[in-house]
DOKOLTI-561150 format. One record per residue (C-alpha): residue in three letters; y, x, z. Coordinates in steps of 0.02 Angstrom, whole numbers, plus 32768, in hexadecimal, padded with zeros to 4 digits. Each point is the difference from the previous one (the first is absolute). Example, Ala and Ser with C-alpha at 12.3 -4.5 7.8 and 13.67 -1.06 7.14 Angstrom:
<nodes>
ALA7F1F82678186SER80AC80457FDF
</nodes>
This chain:
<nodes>
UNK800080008000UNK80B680437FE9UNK80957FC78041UNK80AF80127F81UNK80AA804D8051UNK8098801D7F83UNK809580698006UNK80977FBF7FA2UNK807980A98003UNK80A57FF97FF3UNK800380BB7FA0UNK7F81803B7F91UNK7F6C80548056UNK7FFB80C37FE0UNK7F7980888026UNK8054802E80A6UNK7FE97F438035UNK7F747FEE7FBEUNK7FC380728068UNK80477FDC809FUNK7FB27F597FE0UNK7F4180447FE7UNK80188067808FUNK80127F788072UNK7F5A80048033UNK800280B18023UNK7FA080A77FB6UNK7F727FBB802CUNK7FE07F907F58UNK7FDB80337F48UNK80597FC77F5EUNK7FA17FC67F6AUNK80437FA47F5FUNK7F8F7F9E7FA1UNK804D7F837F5CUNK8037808A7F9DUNK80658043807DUNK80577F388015UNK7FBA800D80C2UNK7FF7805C808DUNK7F987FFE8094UNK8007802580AAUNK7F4A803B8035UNK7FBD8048809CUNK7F8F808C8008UNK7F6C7FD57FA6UNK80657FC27F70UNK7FF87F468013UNK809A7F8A7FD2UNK80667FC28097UNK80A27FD17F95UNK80277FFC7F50UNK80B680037FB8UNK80397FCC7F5CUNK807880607FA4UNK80B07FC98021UNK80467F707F8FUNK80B67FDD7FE4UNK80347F428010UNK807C7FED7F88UNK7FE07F347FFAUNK807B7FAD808FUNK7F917F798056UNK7F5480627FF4UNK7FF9801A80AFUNK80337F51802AUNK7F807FBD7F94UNK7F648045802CUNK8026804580BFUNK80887F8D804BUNK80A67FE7800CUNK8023808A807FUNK7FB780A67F9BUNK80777FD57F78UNK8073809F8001UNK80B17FE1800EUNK803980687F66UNK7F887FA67FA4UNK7F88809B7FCAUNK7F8780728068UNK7F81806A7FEFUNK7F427FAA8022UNK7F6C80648054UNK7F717FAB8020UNK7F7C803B8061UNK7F597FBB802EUNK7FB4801580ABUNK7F397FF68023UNK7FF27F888081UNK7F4D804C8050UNK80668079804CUNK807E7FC8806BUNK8071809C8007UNK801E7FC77F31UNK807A7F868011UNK805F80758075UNK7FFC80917F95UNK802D7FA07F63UNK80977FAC807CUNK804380948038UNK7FFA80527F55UNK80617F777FB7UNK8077800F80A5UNK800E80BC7FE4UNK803D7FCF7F3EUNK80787F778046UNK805280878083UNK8028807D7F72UNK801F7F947F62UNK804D7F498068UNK7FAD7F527FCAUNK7F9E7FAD805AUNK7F2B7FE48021UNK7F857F6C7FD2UNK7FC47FA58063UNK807F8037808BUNK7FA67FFC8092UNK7F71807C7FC7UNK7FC88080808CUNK802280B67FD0UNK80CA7FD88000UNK804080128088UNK801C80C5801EUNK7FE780447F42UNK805480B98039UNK7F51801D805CUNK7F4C80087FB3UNK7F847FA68023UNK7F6980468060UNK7F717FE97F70UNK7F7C8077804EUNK7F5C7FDE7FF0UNK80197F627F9BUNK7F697FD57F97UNK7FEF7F7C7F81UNK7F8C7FAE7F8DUNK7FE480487F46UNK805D7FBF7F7DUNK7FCB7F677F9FUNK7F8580337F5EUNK80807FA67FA2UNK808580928015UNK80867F788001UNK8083800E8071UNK802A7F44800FUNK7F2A7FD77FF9UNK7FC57FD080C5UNK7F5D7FE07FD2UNK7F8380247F61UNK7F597FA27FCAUNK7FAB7FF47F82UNK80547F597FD2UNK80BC80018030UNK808A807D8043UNK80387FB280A1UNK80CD801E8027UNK80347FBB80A5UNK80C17FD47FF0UNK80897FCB807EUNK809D7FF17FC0UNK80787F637FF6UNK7FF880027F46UNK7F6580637FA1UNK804180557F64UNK7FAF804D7F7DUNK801180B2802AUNK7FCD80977F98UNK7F75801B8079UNK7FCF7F5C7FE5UNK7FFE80097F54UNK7F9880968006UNK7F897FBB805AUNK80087F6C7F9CUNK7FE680677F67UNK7F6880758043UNK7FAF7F63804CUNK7FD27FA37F53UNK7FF7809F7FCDUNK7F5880078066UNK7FD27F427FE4UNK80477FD980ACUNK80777F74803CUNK80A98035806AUNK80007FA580A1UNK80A380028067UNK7FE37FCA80AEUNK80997FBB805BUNK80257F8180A1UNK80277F5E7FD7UNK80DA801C801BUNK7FF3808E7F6CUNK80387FAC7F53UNK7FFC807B7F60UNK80707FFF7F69UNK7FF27FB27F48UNK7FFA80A57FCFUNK7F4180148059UNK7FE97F4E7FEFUNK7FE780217F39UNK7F8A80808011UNK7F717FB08070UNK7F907FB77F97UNK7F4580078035UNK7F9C806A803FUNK80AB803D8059UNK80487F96807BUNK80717FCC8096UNK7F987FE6809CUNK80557FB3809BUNK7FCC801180B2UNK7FF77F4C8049UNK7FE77FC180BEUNK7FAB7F7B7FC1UNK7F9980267F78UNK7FF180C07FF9UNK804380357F47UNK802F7FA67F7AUNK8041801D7F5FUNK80B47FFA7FFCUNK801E7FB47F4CUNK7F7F7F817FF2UNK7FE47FDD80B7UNK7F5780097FF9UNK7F95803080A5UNK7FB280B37FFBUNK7F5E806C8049UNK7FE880C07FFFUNK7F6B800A7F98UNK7FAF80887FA7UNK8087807F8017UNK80997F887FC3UNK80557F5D8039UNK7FBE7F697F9BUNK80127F397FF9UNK7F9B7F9B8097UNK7FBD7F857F8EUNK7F8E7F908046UNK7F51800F7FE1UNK7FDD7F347FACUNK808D7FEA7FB5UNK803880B37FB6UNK80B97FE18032UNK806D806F8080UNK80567F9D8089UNK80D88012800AUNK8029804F8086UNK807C7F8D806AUNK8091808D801FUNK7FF97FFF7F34UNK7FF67F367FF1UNK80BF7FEE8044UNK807C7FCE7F75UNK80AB800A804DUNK80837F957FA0UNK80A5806A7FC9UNK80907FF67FACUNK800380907FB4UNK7FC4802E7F3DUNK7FBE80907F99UNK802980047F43UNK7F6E80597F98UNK802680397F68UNK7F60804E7FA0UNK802480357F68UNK7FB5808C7F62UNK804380587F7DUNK7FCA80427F77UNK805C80AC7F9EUNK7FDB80557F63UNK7FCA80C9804CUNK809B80417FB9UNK804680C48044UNK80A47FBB8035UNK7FAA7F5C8063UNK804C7FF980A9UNK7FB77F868089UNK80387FA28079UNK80877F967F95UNK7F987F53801CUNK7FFD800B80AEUNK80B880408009UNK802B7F6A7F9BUNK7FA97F8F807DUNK803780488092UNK80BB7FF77FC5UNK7FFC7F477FCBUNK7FB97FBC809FUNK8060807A8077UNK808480417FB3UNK7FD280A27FFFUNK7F8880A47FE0UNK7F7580228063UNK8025806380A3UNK7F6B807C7FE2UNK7F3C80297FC9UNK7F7A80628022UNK7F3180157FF7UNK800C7FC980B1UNK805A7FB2809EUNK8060803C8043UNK806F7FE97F63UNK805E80A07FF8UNK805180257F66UNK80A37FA77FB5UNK7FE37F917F67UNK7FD7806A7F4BUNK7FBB7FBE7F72UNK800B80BC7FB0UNK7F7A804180A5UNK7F9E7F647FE2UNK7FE580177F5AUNK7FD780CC800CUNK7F877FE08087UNK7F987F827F99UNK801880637F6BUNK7FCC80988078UNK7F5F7FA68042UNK7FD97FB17F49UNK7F797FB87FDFUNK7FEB7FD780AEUNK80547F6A804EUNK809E801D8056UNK80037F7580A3UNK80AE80048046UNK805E7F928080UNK80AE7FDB7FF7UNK80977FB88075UNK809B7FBB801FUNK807D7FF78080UNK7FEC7FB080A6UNK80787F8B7FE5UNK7F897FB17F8CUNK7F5B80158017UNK7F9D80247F64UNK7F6080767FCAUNK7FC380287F52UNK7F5580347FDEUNK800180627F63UNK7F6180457F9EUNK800F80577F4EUNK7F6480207F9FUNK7FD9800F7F47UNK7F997FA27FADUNK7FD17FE77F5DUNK80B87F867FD8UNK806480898050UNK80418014808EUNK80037F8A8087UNK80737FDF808BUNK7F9F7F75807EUNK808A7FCE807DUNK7FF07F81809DUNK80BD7FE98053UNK80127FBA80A4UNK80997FAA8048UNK80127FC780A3UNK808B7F6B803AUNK80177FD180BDUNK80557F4E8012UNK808E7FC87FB6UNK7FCB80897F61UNK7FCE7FB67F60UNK7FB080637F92UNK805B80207F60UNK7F847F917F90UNK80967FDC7F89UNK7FFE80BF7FBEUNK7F387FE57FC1UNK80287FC87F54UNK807080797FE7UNK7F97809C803FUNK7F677FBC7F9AUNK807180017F68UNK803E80BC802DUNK7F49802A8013UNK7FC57FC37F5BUNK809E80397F97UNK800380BF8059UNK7F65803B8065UNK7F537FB77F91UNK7FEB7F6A8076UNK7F3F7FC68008UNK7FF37F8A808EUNK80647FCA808EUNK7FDC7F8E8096UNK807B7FC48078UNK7FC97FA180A8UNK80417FC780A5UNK7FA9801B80ACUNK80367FC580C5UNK7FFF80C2803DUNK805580758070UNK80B1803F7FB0UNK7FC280BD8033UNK7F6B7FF77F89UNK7F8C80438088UNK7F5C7FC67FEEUNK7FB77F9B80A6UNK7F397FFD8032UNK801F7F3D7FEFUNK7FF07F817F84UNK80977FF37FA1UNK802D7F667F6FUNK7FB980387F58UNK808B801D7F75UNK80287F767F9EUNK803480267F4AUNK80A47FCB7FCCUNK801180547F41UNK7F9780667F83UNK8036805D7F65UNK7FB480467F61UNK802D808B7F9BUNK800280087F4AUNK7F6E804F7FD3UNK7F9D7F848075UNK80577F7C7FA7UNK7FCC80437F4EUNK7F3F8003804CUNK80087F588032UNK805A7FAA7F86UNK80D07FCD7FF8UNK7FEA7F487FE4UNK7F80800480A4UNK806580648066UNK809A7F9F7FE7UNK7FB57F588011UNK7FA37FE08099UNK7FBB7F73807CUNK808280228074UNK808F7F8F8032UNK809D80877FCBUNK7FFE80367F6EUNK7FEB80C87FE6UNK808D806A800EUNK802680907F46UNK800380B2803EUNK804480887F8FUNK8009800D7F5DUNK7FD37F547F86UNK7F9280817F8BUNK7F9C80328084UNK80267F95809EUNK7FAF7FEE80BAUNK7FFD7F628062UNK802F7FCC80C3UNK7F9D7F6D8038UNK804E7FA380A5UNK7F717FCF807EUNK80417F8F8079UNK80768022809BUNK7F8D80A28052UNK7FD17F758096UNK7F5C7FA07FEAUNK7F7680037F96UNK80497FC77F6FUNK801A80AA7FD4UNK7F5280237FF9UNK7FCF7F8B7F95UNK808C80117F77UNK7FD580B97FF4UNK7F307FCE7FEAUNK803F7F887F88UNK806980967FA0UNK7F7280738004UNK7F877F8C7FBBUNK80687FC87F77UNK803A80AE7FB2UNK7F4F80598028UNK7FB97F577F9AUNK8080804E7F73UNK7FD380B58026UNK7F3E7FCC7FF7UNK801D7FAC7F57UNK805780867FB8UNK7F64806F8042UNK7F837F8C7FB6UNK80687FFF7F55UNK802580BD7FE0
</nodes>
């Protein structure tokens, strides 16, 4: 088990602090890196991890801090420099160590230490005395963020207020299907994580909550779990085949506040002077008016806005995907998703946008016309789907049931309208008639679904999808 403490430095760490800070359990450890040289350990004798520290990471994003550890870490100049360290819990000189190295950074450097009331703090000018600490070997997995491996699942235990999707987390996302096995992140039932994870958890990985009631259960589906077999899997019951909900997951709370989803792809021609990021740009300026705050292959977000660095990494890590997340100011909560990837149309930008609105907000549903229309005319617009959903304004994702997203628009892009057919896609079943996007010669359509409330929304947009795949199907069946 480990146990996270974070620095947030006012100054950027150097060697000399660096130093100061790994000495704070005395000469009586060892330093190791492992990652490429991306972390360092504290070990004792005998070699075994007792801390591990990321490499520094400068929050350039205002909010970051906010979002993902509370109101009180955010810095007051609005940047700082994050270390994160990991502490093995099976030794309980750990947490100290990795609390008074973070202390010993915060005494040099200013900022401040998450969570603040970790022990280790509160005399950082002394060493600890770490004689004769032993500790267990490191996990076979060789992942600093990995608790536990089996056979069947990496087990990460987690207690933060918000869960993000960390580079060590996303290693140890990576190297676990990697080795056919699931991710499991084990937190207590207060924890909530962020979109960002949210859209990467798709089975065998998982979020597994500790329950009073019921043990574990799965924190997006709400069904009841059981340690079996080296991995957490559904209770189901043994007649009927079907896992029970737990109750803690079974309690919709009515809210007025909203999330606007925006999923959206685009399509470009692989052309040397492509640069990406314009769609979402677009977006992100017509329903906030303004840019996106900042991006990055992980939270916490740290680098300002660039559509030039976004494009040379996924040029860089061609033909790989490039998975990015993206967001915007915290006076208006939003978080992009973004994954590029070529295939054999071009290359594609898949894009979900998240907006949240506390009361009194209305989302700015006026603008969607208008954005499709951008979309279509300038950025290669595929598909788009726009829905409403009763959610938190902070986007944070709870380990309760929440109201499924109602769609409220779709769009189609002018190739898909050339597959399925003009006259079909600009006469439909539905009520409104479609709305022209871009250009008459080769033009897209918006297609209204209802008000984003009930579930009339659903069935307009089965109703659109069975009548242009009927065209697309005929035009299959013909050619």
């Amino acid at each position: 088990m480990t146990k996270d403490v974070i620095a947030l430095t006012e100054r950027m760490p150097d060697t000399v602090s660096m130093l100061a800070g790994l000495l704070a359990g005395g000469p009586d450890l060892h330093v190791q890196t492992t990652g490429d040289g991306a972390v360092v350990q504290l070990c004792n004798a005998e070699g075994r991890p007792l801390v591990s520290i990321e490499a520094p990471l400068l929050l350039q994003v205002p909010g970051e801090a906010a979002r993902l550890l509370g109101p009180e870490a955010e810095p007051a100049s609005g940047t700082a420099w994050w270390i994160e360290s990991r502490a093995v819990t099976s030794v309980p000189q750990a947490e100290e160590l990795a609390g008074a190295f973070a202390a010993r950074l915060t005494m040099m450097l200013g900022g401040r230490i998450w969570p603040p009331d970790v022990p280790g703090t509160t005399d950082p000018a002394h060493p600890l005395d770490t004689s004769g600490i032993t500790a267990v070997p490191a996990p076979a997995a060789a992942q600093p963020a990995v608790d536990m491996l089996t056979p069947r699942a990496a087990i990460v235990l987690q207690d933060r207020p918000v869960i993000p999707m960390t580079s060590w987390l996303s290693e140890a996302l990576r190297a676990s299907l990697e080795s056919d096995r699931g991710l499991q992140i084990v937190t207590p039932g207060h924890c909530r994580i962020s979109p960002a994870l949210r859209a990467v958890l798709d089975a065998p990985s998982r979020w597994v909550v500790q329950d009073d009631r019921c043990g574990y259960y799965d924190g997006l589906s709400g069904a009841v779990l059981r340690w079996e077999d080296g991995a957490f899997v559904p209770d189901r019951d043994a007649e009927s085949g079907e896992s029970p909900v737990a109750e803690s997951f079974d309690d919709l709370r009515p809210t007025d506040e909203r999330q606007l989803i925006v999923s959206f792809r685009t399509v470009h021609a692989p052309e040397a002077d492509l640069v990406l990021g314009g769609a979402l740009e677009t977006a992100w300026r017509k329903l906030t008016g303004a840019p996106p705050a900042g991006w990055s292959t992980a939270e916490p977000v740290n680098v300002p806005w660039s559509r030039r660095q976004l494009t040379e990494l996924a040029y860089e890590r061609a033909p790989r995907p490039t998975w990015t997340v993206v967001v915007g100011t915290p006076d208006r909560p939003a978080l992009a998703t973004l994954r590029v990837l070529r295939t054999p149309k071009g290359v594609e930008e898949d894009i979900t946008l998240t907006l949240g609105y506390g009361p009194g907000e209305e989302p700015p549903l006026q603008e969607l016309p208008a954005l499709a229309d951008e979309l279509v005319t300038r950025y290669g617009l595929a598909t788009l789907v726009c829905q409403l959903r009763e959610a938190g304004r902070d986007l944070s994702v709870p380990p309760r049931l929440e109201r499924l997203p109602v769609p409220y628009a779709f769009a189609l892009g002018a190739d898909e309208v050339r597959e399925v057919g003009k006259a079909l896609a600009s006469r439909t079943p539905l009520p409104e008639a479609p709305v022209r996007l871009g250009p008459a010669a080769r033009p897209g359509y918006y297609y209204a679904l209802g008000d984003g409330r009930g579930p009339e929304g659903w069935e307009a947009l089965r109703t659109l999808t069975h009548h242009l795949r009927s065209g697309g199907d005929a035009a299959g069946t013909a050619g």
